[in-house]
Backbone as numpy.savetxt, mean C-alpha at the origin, in Angstrom:
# Nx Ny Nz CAx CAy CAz Cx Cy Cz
34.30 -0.64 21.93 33.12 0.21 21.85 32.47 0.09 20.47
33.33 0.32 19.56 32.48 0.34 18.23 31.67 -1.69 17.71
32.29 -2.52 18.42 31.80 -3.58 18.38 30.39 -3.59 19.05
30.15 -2.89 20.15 29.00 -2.92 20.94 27.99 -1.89 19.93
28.49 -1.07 19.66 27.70 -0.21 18.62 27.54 -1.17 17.30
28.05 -1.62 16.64 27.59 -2.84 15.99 26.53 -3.64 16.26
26.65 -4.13 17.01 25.97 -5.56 17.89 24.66 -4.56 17.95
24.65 -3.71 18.84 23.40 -2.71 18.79 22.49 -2.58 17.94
23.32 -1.67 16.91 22.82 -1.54 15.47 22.18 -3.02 14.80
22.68 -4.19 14.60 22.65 -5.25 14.07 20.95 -5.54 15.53
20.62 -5.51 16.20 19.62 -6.39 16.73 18.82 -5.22 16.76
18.79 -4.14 16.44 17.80 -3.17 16.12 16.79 -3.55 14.78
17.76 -3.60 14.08 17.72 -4.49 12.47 16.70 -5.75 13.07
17.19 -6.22 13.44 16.19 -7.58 13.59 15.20 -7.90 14.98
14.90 -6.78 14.90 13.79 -6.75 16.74 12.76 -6.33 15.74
12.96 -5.90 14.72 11.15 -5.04 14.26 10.75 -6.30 12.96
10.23 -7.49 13.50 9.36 -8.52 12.99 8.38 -8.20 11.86
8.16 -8.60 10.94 6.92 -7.89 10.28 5.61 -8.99 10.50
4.43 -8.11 11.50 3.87 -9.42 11.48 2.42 -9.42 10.04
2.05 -10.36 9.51 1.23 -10.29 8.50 -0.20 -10.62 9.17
-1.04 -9.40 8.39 -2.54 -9.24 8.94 -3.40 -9.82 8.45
-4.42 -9.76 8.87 -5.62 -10.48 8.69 -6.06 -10.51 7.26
-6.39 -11.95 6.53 -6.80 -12.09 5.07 -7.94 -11.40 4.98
-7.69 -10.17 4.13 -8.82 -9.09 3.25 -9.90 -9.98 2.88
-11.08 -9.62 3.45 -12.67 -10.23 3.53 -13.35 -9.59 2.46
-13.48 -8.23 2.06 -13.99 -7.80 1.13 -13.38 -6.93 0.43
-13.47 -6.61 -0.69 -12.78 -5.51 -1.88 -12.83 -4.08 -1.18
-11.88 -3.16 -1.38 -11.15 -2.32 -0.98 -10.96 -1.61 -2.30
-12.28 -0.15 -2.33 -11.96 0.93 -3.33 -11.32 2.11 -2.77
-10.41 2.43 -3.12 -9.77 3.83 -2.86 -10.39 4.67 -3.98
-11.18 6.15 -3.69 -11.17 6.95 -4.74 -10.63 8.38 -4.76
-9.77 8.85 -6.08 -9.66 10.28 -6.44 -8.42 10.82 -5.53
-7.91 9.65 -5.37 -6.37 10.51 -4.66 -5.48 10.22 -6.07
-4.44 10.37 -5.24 -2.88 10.87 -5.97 -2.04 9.50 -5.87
-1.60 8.46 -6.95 -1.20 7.51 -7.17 0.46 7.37 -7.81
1.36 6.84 -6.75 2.75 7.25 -7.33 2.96 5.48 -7.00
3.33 5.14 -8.71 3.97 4.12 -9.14 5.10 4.01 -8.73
5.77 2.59 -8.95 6.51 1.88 -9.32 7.75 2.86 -10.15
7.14 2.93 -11.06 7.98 3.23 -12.19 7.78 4.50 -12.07
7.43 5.59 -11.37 7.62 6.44 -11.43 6.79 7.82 -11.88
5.66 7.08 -11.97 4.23 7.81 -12.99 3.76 8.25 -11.63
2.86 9.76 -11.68 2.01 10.12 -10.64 0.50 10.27 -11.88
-0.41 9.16 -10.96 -1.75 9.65 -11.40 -2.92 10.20 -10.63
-3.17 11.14 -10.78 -3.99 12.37 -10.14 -5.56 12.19 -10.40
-5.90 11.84 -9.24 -7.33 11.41 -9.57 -8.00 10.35 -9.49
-6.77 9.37 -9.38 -7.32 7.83 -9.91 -7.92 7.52 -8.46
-8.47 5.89 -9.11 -9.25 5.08 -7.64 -8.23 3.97 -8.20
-8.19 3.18 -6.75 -7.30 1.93 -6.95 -8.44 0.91 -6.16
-8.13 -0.30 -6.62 -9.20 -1.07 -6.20 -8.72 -2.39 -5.92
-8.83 -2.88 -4.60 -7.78 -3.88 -4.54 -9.00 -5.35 -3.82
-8.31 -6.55 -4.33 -9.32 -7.74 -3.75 -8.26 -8.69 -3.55
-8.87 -9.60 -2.53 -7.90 -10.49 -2.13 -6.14 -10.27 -1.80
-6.33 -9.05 -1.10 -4.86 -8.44 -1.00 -3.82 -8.00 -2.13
-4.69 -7.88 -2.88 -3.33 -7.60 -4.36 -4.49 -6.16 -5.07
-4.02 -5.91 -5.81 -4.07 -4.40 -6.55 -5.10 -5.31 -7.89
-6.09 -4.86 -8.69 -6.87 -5.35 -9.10 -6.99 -4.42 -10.15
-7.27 -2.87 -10.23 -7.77 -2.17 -11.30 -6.85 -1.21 -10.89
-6.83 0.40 -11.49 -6.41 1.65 -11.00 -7.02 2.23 -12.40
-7.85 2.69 -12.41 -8.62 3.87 -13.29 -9.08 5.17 -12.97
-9.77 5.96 -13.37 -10.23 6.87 -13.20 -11.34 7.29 -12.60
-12.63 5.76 -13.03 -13.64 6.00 -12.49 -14.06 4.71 -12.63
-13.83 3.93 -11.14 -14.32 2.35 -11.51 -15.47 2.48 -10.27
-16.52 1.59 -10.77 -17.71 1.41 -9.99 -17.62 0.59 -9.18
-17.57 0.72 -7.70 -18.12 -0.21 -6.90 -18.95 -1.18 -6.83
-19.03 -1.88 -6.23 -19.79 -3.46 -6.11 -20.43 -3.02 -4.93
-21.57 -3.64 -4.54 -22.73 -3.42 -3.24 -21.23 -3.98 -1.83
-20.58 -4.81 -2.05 -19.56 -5.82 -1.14 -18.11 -4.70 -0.91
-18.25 -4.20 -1.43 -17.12 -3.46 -1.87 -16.94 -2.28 -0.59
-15.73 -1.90 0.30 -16.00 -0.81 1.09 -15.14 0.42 0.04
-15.51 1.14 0.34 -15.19 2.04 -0.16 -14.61 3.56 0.76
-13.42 3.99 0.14 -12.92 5.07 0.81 -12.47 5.77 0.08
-12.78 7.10 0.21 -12.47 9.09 -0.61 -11.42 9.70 -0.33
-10.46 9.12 -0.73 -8.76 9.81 -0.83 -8.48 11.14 -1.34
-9.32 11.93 -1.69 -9.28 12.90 -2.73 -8.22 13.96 -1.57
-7.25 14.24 -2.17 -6.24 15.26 -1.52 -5.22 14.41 -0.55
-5.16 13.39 -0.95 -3.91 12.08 -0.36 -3.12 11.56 -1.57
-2.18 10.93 -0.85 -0.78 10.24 -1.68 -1.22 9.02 -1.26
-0.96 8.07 -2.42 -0.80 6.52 -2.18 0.70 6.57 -2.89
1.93 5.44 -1.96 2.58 4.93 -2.59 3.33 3.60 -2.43
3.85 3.46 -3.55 3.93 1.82 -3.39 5.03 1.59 -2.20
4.97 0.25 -1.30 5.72 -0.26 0.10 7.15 -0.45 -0.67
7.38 -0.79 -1.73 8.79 -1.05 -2.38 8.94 -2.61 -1.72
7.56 -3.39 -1.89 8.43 -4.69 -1.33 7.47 -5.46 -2.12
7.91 -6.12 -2.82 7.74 -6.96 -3.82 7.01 -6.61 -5.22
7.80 -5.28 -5.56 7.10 -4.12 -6.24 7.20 -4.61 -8.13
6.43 -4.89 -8.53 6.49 -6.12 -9.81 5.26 -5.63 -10.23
């Protein structure tokens, strides 16, 4: 029994695939939410601004581009996936 509960456990683990999405077309502003690092810092307020799938700025008050979509986080948590967190 506990072998089958193994075996179980073990292909549960490996049934959930991660599949990777569609290459980011245009820049991606987050503004005025709640930003919890890496390392452990919470910043309150910030905008994060991300292009070409990677993290680009995180300030306080960065200006959009005309290309740029933009979205109002204000009273949300962003935090980091913990996967390839550098």
């Amino acid at each position: 029994m506990r072998h089958i509960l193994s075996l179980l456990f073990i292909s549960f683990i490996f049934a959930n695939d991660q599949i990777p999405g569609t290459d980011q077309k245009r820049p991606i502003l987050l503004k005025g939410g709640t930003l919890h690092t890496v390392s452990g810092d919470i910043l309150e307020g910030y905008d994060l601004l991300f292009a070409n799938g990677k993290i680009v700025t995180i300030d306080e008050q960065i200006q959009a581009s005309p290309e740029t979509d933009v979205y109002d986080i204000y009273g949300m948590h962003v935090v980091p996936g913990y996967i390839a967190g550098y």
